[in-house]
C-alpha positions in Angstrom: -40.8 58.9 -154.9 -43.9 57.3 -154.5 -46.0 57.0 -157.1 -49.2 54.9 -158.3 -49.4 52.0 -160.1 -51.7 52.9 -162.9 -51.0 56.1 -165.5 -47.4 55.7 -165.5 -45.6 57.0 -168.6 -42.4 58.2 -170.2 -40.9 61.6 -170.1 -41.8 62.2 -173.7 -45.5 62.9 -172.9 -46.8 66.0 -172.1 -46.9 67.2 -168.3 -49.3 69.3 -166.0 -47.6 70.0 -163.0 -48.4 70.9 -159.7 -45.8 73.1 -158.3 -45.5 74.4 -154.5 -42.1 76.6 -153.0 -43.1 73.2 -151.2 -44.8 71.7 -154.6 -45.0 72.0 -158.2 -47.9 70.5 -160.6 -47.1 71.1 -164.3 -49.7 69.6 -166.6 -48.9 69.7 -170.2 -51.1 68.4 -173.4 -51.5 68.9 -176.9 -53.2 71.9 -178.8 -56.2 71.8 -176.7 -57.5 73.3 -173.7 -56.9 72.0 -170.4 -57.6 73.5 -167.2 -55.6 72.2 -164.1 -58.8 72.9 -160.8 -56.6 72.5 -157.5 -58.4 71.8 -153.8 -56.7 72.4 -150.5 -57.4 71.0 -147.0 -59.3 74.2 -146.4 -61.7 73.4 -149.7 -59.9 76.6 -151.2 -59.8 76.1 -155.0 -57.4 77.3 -157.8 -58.6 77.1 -161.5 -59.1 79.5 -164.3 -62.2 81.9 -162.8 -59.9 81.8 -159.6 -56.2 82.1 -160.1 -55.1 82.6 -156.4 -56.3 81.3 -153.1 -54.8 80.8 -149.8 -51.2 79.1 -150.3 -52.0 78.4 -153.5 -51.5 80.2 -157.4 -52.4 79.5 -160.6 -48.9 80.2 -162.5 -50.4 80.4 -166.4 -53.7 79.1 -167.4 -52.3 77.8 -170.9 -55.3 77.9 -173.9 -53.5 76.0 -176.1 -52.1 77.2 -179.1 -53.5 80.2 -178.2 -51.0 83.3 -178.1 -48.5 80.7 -178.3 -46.5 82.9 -180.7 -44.7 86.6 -180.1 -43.4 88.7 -183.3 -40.9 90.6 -182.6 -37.9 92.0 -184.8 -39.8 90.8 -187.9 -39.2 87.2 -186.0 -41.6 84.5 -185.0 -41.0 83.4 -181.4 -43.2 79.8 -180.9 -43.3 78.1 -177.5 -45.4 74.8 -178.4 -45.5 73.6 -174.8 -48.9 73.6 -173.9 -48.2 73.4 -169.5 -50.2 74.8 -166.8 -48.7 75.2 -163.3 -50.2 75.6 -160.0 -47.5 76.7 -157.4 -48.4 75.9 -153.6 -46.6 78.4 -151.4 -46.8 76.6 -147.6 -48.3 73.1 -147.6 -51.1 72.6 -144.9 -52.1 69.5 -143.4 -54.8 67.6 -144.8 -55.7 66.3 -148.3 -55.0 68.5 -152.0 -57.1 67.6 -155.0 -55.9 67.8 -158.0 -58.8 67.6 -161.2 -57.9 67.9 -165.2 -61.2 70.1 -167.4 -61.1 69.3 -170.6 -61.9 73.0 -171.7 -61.7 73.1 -175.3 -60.9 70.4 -177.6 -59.8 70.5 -181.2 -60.1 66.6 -181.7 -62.1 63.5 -181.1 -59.7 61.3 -179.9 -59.1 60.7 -176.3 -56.7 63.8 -175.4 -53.2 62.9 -173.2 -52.4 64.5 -170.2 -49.9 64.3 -168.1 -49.8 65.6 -164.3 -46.1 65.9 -162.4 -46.5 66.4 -158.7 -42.6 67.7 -157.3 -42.4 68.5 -153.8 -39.6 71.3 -154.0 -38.5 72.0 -150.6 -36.1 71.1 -148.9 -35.1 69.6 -151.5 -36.8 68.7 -155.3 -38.9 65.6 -154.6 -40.3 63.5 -157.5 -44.3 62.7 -155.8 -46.1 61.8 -158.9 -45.9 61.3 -162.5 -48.1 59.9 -164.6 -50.6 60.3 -167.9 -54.4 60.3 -167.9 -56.7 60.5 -170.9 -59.7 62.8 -171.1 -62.7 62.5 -173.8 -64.4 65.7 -175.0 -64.9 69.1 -174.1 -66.4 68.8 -170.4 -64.7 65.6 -168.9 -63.6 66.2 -165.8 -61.6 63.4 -163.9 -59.6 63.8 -160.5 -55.9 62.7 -161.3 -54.5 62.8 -157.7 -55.5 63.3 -154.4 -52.9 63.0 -152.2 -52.9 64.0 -147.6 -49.9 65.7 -146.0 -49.4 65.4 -142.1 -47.9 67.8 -139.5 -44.6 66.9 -140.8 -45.1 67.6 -144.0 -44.4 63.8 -145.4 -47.2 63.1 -148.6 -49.3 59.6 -148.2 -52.4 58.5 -149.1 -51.9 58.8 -153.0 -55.3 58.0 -155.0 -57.5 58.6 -157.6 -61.3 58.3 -155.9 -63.0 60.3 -158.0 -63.8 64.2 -156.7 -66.0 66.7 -158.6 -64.2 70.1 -157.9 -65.7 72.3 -161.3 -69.4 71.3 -159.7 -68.1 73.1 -156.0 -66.6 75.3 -158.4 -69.7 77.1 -160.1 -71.7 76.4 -156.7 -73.7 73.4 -158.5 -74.9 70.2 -156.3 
């Protein structure tokens, strides 16, 4: 596993992750909104507006609390994991970017995410884990970039900062 050493945390904390049939990226957080925005080597993005691009799929974009329950049979069904998971199909050589929105908040308090990176084939691969902390509705910070070469090994692990929602909405 390689991993950086900042925005570590425990398994107890919320995960977005960023998932692949080579990777996985579940991000999880509390009763807000949080949108996962996903760059490949190609500049394709995944995000909410955009659910599917190249090698790349938005899995759920999860609004919270939001339709979080099912009645059926006069029963209550809750799910209060608040994930989002973008599945990469093939990876391609080059740098992925991977960017946390902070869509909707119900707080004022700096909002916990956390971002698991899993590199699932061939085998289930532990790349990143580790919690970040967004501050209102609009914050937008770039948890992991990370390059993959022709042989499919992951380096380079950072957090430079990227704006992907500005590319996004076609904004300078």
């Amino acid at each position: 596993m390689t991993s950086l050493p900042k925005n570590t945390t425990d398994s107890s904390q919320p995960v977005k992750d960023f998932f692949d049939n080579y990777f996985n990226e579940p991000l999880s957080f509390p009763s807000n909104d949080v949108d996962a925005v996903v760059e490949d080597p190609q500049g394709g993005l995944v995000w909410y507006h955009n659910r599917d691009t190249g090698l790349m799929h938005l899995d759920r974009d999860d609004r919270g609390n939001l339709a979080d329950s099912v009645k059926t049979q006069g029963e209550v069904i809750s799910n209060p994991i608040n994930q989002e998971t973008v599945t990469v199909r093939g990876l391609q050589t080059g740098e992925y970017v991977i960017n946390l929105l902070h869509y909707k908040s119900n707080y004022k308090e700096p909002l916990p995410v956390t971002v698991k990176v899993e590199k699932l084939n061939p085998t289930v691969e532990l790349i990143y884990y580790g919690q970040h902390f967004l501050n209102g509705v609009g914050d937008e910070i770039t948890a992991l970039r990370f390059s993959v070469d022709g042989t499919k090994e992951i380096s380079n692990l950072n957090q430079l900062p990227k704006r992907l929602l500005t590319k996004a909405l076609g904004r300078k």
